[in-house]
C-alpha angles and dihedrals in degrees: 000000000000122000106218109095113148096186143013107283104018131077103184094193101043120124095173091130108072100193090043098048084048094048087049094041087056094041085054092064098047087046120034094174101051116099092241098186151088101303114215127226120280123224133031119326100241100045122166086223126044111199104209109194120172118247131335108276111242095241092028125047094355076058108043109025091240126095119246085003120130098014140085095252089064093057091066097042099049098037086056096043089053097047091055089048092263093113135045100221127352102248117125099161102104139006080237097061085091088239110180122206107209112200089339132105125184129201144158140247094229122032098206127068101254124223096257091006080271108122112195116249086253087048089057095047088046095054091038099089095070092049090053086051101056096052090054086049094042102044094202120184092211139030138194123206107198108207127353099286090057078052108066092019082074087047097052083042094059100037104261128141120244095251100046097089114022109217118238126157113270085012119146137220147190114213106199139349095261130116114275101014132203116253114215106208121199126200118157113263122287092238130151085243092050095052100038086049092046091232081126121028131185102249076050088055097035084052102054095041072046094066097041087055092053100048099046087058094049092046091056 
């Protein structure tokens, strides 16, 4: 287990994932200029809202450094986010676009690019430790899974079990019996699959950022 971590939920320098450390260590090679790496959260670290998504995308944040930055997943995400007051402007396109998160934060399941964007279930448990550290660090009121495997990466994070909350798209849930309680919030990820196929739309999207929103304001 490596020992460098600068900030709850990212570790720059771990390679605790094999397959993971080996596919970045070849990606490296194809493309010098790529981050490559872990790629650490984006926003202030105590945020009312945590944005979960599931891996770096190979050409977006594995790219970039920054999650959801450089891809079409990331179009849809920060557009939203901005529309709702999360964001300062919509632009996803480069760390450098001096995008600003405003009570927002926004992380990954899984730290490392994946071979396929498709991260193994041990994968997902290994890298589940810093997760669960950043939402104790981060405190937030509200979180979004983005997709089925979010989902069940912040119940493992905060210590339910799978089958406690189903994931569906706009579905609600409350993470624990304190006052005031976290809400987890679901929506399908925000792919470029997911869009092109209408499984997601963007009124879907815009909904569930919408009662976040909502709630957020009525929990102040």
């Amino acid at each position: 287990m490596t020992k460098s971590k600068v900030q709850p939920g990212y570790d720059p320098a771990c390679r605790d994932c094999p397959r993971l450390a080996g596919y970045l260590d070849q990606v490296r090679q194809v493309h010098p200029d790529y981050h490559a790496r872990p790629v650490a959260p984006f926003g202030p670290k105590r945020a009312a809202l945590l944005v979960v998504g599931l891996a770096p995308g190979l050409h977006g944040a594995n790219r970039t450094g920054r999650p959801f930055t450089g891809d079409h997943a990331g179009i849809l995400l920060y557009r939203t986010l901005h529309r709702y007051g999360f964001a300062s402007h919509e632009g996803s396109s480069d760390p450098g676009d001096g995008l600003a998160l405003i009570g927002c934060r926004v992380t990954n399941a899984v730290k490392c690019l994946p071979p396929q964007n498709k991260p193994q279930p041990d994968e997902v448990r290994r890298c589940n430790r810093y997760l669960a550290e950043e939402i104790a660090a981060v405190r937030p009121r509200a979180i979004l899974a983005l997709g089925a495997i979010a989902h069940r990466a912040v119940l493992m994070a905060v210590k339910l079990s799978p089958g406690r909350h189903r994931f569906a798209h706009r579905a609600v849930h409350e993470l624990s019996a304190a006052s005031p309680a976290t809400r987890l919030f679901d929506s399908y990820h925000c792919s470029r699959y997911n869009t092109q196929t209408k499984r997601l739309t963007v009124p879907m999207f815009e909904a569930v950022v919408r009662d976040i929103a909502t709630f957020l304001r009525g929990a102040r």
